[in-house]
N, C-alpha and C positions, 0 to 999 in steps of 0.2 A: 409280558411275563413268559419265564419259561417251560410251562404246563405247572401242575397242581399236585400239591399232596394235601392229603387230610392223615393228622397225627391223633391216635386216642392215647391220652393220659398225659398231664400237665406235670409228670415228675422231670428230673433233670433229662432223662434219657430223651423224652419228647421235646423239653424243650429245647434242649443244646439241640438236636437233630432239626427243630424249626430253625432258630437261630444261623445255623449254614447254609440251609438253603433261602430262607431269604436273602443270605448276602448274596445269593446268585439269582435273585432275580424267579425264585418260585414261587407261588401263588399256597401258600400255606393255612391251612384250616384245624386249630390247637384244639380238641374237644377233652373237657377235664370235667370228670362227675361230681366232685365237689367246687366249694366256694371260692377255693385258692390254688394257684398255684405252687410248686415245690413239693407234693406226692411228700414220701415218708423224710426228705430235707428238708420241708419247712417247717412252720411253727401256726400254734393257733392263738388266736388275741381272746384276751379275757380283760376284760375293762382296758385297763391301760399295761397290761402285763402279757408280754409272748408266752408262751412254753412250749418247749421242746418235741419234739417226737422223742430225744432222749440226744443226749449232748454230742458231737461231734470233734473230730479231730482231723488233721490235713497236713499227712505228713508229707514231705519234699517231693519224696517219688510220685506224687496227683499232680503228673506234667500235665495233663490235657488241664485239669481243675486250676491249675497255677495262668496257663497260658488266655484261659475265659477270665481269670480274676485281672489280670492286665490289662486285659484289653478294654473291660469294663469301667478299669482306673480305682477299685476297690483293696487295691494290698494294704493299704494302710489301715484296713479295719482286721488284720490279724495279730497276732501275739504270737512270740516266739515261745516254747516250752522244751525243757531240756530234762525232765527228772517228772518220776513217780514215787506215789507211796503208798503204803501197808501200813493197813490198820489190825490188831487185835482186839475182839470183845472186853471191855472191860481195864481195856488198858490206856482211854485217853487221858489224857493228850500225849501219850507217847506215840511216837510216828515212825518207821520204821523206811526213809529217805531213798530209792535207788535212782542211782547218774542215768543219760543215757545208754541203753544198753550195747548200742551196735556199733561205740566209739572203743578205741582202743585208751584213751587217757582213761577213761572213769572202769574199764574192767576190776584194776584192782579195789578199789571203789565198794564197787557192787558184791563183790566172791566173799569179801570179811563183813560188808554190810548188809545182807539181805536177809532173806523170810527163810534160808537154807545152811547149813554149816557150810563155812568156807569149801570143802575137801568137796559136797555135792553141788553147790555150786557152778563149783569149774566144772564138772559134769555135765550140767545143766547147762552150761554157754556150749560146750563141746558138742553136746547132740545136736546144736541148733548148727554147728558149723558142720559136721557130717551130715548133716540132710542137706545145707546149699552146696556142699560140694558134690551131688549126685551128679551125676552125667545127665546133660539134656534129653539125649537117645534114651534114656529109660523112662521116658515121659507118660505114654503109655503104663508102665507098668507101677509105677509111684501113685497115679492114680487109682489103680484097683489098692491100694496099701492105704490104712490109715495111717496118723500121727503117731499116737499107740503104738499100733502094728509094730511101725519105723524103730520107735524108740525104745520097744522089747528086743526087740530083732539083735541090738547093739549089744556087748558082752557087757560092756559096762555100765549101764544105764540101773539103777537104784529105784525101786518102790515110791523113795521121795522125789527121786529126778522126775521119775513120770506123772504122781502127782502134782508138782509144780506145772510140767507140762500142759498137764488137761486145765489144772487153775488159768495157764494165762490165753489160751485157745476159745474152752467155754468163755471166758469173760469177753473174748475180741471179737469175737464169732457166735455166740450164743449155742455152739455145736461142738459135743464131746470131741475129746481127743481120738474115742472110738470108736467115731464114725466119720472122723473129719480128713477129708485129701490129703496126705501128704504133699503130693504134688502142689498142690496151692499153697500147703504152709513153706513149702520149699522156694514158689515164686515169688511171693510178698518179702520174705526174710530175705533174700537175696536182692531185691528192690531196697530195703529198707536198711540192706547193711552198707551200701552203695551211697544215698540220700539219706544222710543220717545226722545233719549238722546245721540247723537245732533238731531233734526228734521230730518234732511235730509241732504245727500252730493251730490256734484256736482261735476264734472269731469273737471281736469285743463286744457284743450283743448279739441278739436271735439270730438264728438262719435265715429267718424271713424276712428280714427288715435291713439285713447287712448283706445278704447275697441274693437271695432270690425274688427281691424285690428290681435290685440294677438291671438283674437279667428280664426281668419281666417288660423292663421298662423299654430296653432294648426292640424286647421283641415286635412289642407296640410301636414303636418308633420304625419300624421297617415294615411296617402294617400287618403285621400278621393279625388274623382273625381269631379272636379268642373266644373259646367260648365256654365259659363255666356252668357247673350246675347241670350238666349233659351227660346222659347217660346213655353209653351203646351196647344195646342189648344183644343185636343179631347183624352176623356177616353174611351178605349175597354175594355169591359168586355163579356163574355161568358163561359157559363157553370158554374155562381154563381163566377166565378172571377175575378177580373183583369188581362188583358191579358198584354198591349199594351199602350204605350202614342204615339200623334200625336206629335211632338215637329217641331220646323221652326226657323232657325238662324237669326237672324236680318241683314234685309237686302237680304235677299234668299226667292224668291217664293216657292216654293216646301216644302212638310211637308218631313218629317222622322219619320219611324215606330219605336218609341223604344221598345221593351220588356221588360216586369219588373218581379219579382219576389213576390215583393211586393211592395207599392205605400201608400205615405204618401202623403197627400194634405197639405202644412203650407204655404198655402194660404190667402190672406187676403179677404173678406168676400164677398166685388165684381167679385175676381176672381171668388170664388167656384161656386157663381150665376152664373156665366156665363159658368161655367164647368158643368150644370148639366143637360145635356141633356135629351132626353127621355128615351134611354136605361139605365144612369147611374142610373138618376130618380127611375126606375123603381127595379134597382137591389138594392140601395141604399135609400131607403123611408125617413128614418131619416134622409137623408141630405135637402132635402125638406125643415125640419123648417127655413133653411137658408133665405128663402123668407117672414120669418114673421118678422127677425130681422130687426134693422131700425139702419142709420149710420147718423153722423154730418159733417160737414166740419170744422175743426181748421188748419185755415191759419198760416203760418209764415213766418217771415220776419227779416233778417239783415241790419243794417243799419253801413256803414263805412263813419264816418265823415274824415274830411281832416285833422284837428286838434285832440289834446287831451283836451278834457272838465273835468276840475277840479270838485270836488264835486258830481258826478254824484253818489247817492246811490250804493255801494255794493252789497244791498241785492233784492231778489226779488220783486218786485215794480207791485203794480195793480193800477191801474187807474181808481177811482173812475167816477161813470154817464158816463162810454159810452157804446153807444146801440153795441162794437165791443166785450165787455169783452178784454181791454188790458190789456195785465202783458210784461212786459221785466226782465230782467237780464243783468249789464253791466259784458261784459267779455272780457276788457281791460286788468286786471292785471289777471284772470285766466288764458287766455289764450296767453298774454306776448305780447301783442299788445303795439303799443308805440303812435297810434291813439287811439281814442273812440270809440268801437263797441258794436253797444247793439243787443241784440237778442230778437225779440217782436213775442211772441205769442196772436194769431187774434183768440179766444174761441167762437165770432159768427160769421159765414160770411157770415150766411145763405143770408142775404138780398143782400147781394155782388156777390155772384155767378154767377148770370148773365152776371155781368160785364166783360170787358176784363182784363186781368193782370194789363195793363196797367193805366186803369182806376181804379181798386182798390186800388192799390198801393198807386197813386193818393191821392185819398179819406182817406186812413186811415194814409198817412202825415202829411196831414193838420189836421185831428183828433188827431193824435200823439202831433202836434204842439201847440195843446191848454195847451196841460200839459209839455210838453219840448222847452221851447223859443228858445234854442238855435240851434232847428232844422231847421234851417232855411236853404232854396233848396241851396244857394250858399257857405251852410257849408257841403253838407253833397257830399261827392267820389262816393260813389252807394249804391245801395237799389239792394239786393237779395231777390226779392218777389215769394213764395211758395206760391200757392195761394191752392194746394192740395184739389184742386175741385172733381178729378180725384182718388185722394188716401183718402176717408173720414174712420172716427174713427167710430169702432164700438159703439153703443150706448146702454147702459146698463138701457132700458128703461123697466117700472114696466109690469111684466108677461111676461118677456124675456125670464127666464130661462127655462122653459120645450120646447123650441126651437133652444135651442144654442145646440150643437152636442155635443156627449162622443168622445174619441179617437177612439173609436171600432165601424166600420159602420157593416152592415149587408155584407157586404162580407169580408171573413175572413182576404184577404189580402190587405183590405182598410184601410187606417188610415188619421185622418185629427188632425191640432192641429193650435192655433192661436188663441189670447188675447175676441174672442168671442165663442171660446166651456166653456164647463163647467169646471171649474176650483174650487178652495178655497178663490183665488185672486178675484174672483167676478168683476171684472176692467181691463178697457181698460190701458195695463199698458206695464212696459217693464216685469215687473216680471211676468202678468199673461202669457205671451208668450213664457216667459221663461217655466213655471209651465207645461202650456198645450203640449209644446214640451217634458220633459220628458215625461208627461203620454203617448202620442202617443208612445215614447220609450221605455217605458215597455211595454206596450201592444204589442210592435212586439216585443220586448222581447223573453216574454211570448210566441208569437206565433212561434217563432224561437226555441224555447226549450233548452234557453241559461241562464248557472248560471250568478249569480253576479245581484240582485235585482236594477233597478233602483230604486232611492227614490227621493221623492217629497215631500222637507221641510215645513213644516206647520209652520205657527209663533203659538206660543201660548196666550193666552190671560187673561185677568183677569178673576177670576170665576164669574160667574154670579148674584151671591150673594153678592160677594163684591162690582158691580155694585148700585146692588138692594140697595144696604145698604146704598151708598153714594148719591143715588138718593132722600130717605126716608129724611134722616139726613141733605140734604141742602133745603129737599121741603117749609122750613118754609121762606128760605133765597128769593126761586124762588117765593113764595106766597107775601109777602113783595115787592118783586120787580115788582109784579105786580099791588098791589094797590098802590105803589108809580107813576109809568107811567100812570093809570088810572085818580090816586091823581092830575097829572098834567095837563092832559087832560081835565080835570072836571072843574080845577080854570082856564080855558086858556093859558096855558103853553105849548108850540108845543116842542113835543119829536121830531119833524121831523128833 
């Protein structure tokens, strides 16, 4: 073998990072404090039923996610999806359809068919095109701006444009408009106006048992040492190294000294806090910034009715005015159920947190209930409520970035990687965890002095002039549609 690493935390980031270096021949030791592997991508088993951390999506631009799912020989467990929809309280089964957004065929589509009057509409695709058309060199400076910010800043940006804005931000990201990067929402949208054909696929059953199970199996098959139910308390280092991990079985008082050779942290971002003692602190400075980052709560929740409900949307479904930001997904025929099971992701829960499980649940029932009639308590078998108080998303908030960590800490044989270092990905995502896990793998690579180059696929994008161009050339359309909603406003016509 070609020397040793020891990985904490069994989520994508640790395990893609095992998975490369085993193919090179490294002696890899995976320690994960729960049961299972897949951290907040997999799923937990209840009798004979997964459930979610909260539903997932994978859209074209997750080249490094696309390029593991090949290799693995699993494509054929996705579903292509091309369209969303809006729901109003009170109004089922009326559904309110949009195309994809980031195709030119379904624009017109979308401006006369959506949650917005045609005239804000084109507004609202335009501010999305004046932020990817920013200049890379302002990179820097887009990050100290939020989304918000960006999209007051514009003349012609409308009260409803920027509501809609924050609607679809909080629901993607679990993080206001007016606090969220710019810069990030500007590198995702530009990713995703590039890779946009179908939108996005989704997985015909669990995360756990369609993805992160081939991968596990992988990793087994090339021997990696796994070790579940292992928990690392405390980092030794001396003499400018990593010596040592504290580890404790679940269920066992006593720690265990492990030795390591080299230590990768693919941690999620509460761990690391709590891992950063005074000596590591001190060996390690850079990992520090970790206390300026700021994280969300996105709850989730499945719901198993008794019955099967006819007509139930297919497609991803947001729910218009509630203070929770809901979205579901039915994954009755995806996942071959012969009941109705929807999977609802809870994008605020801040004001909930407090609550007990019990009472949240609760609560966002009968909020559920105003938009789905037929959820009625003596239809529905149980409610799998993640309330993931305890597991929150990193937050991609404006002047993050020169806090979020590189692979490479100041001690030679530390390395940390997970959906909050710096990445291309810029987002809390599955790809960027994916992304940040190679880099940590090249980087001990590298520090291993082993051939065969990790790489870390970059989507590519449109050039920036071609931006610039169609931003120029529709400004007359976005000028118009602003003295038309003004126009309306003026004679007493509520755009609202």
């Amino acid at each position: 073998m070609s020397g040793s690493v020891t990985i904490v935390g069994g989520g994508l980031a640790g395990m893609v990072s095992a998975l490369r270096l085993l193919e090179r021949d490294v002696n890899v030791t995976l320690i994960e404090s729960t049961p299972r592997l897949g951290g907040k991508a997999g799923a937990d088993q209840h009798g004979s039923d997964w459930d979610e951390h909260g539903w997932h999506l994978f859209p074209l631009w997750y080249l490094n996610i696309w390029q593991l799912v090949d290799e693995l020989g699993i494509r054929g467990n996705f579903f292509d999806k091309t369209r969303y929809a809006y729901m109003r309280a009170g109004q089922y089964p009326h559904i309110i359809y949009l195309e994809n957004p980031f195709s030119w065929r379904t624009a017109f589509h979308n401006v006369f068919h959506g949650v917005l009057p045609p005239e804000e509409a084109i507004l609202y695709q335009y501010v999305l095109l004046d932020l990817m058309s920013q200049s890379v060199r302002k990179r820097a400076s887009l990050d100290q701006v939020t989304v918000n910010g960006f999209a007051r800043s514009r003349f012609y940006c409308t009260d409803a444009v920027v509501d809609q804005l924050e609607d679809t931000v909080s629901r993607a990201s679990a993080i206001e408009s007016y606090e969220m990067s710019a810069m990030t929402v500007r590198n995702v949208m530009r990713y995703w106006f590039k890779y946009h054909d179908p939108w996005f696929r989704v997985l015909r059953g669990d995360l756990q048992t369609q993805f992160i199970w081939p991968l596990e199996k992988r990793l087994r098959e090339l021997g990696c040492d796994v070790r579940l139910n292992t928990l690392v308390e405390c980092v030794d280092t001396k003499a400018g190294l990593v010596r040592a991990v504290h580890v404790r079985q679940t269920g066992i008082d006593y720690q265990q000294q492990l030795p390591v050779e080299n230590l990768l942290l693919a941690v999620p971002i509460e761990d690391l806090r709590a891992m950063l003692t005074p000596s590591l602190h001190a060996a390690a400075p850079s990992l520090a910034g970790a206390f300026y980052l700021r994280f969300r709560i996105m709850a989730g929740m499945t719901i198993y009715l008794k019955h099967r409900v006819e007509g139930v949307p297919a497609d991803h479904v947001n729910f218009i005015d509630t203070p929770y930001e809901l979205s579901m997904i039915d994954v009755t025929d995806l996942w071959g159920f012969q009941r109705t099971v929807l999977c609802i992701v809870v994008s605020d829960y801040t004001t909930l947190q407090n609550h007990s499980p019990d009472e949240g649940r609760d609560i966002l029932l009968r909020e559920l209930q105003r938009f789905l009639p037929f959820l009625a308590e003596d239809a529905v078998e149980r409610i799998d409520f993640q309330p993931h108080v305890e597991q929150p998303l990193f937050a991609n908030t404006a002047g993050a970035w020169p806090f979020r960590p590189k692979p490479q800490t100041e001690l030679p044989n530390l390395f940390v990687s997970g959906d909050y270092c710096q990445s291309h990905v810029d987002l809390t995502c599955m790809e960027s965890a994916v992304a940040t896990g190679l880099q940590a793998a090249e980087a001990i690579r590298l520090r291993l002095g082993i051939d065969r180059e990790i790489v870390v696929r970059v989507p590519d994008v449109h050039p920036r002039a071609y931006l610039v161009f169609l931003k120029l050339i529709l400004l007359p359309v976005a000028i118009g549609a602003f003295l038309y909603t003004n126009a309306k406003k003026m004679f007493g016509t509520s755009t609202d």
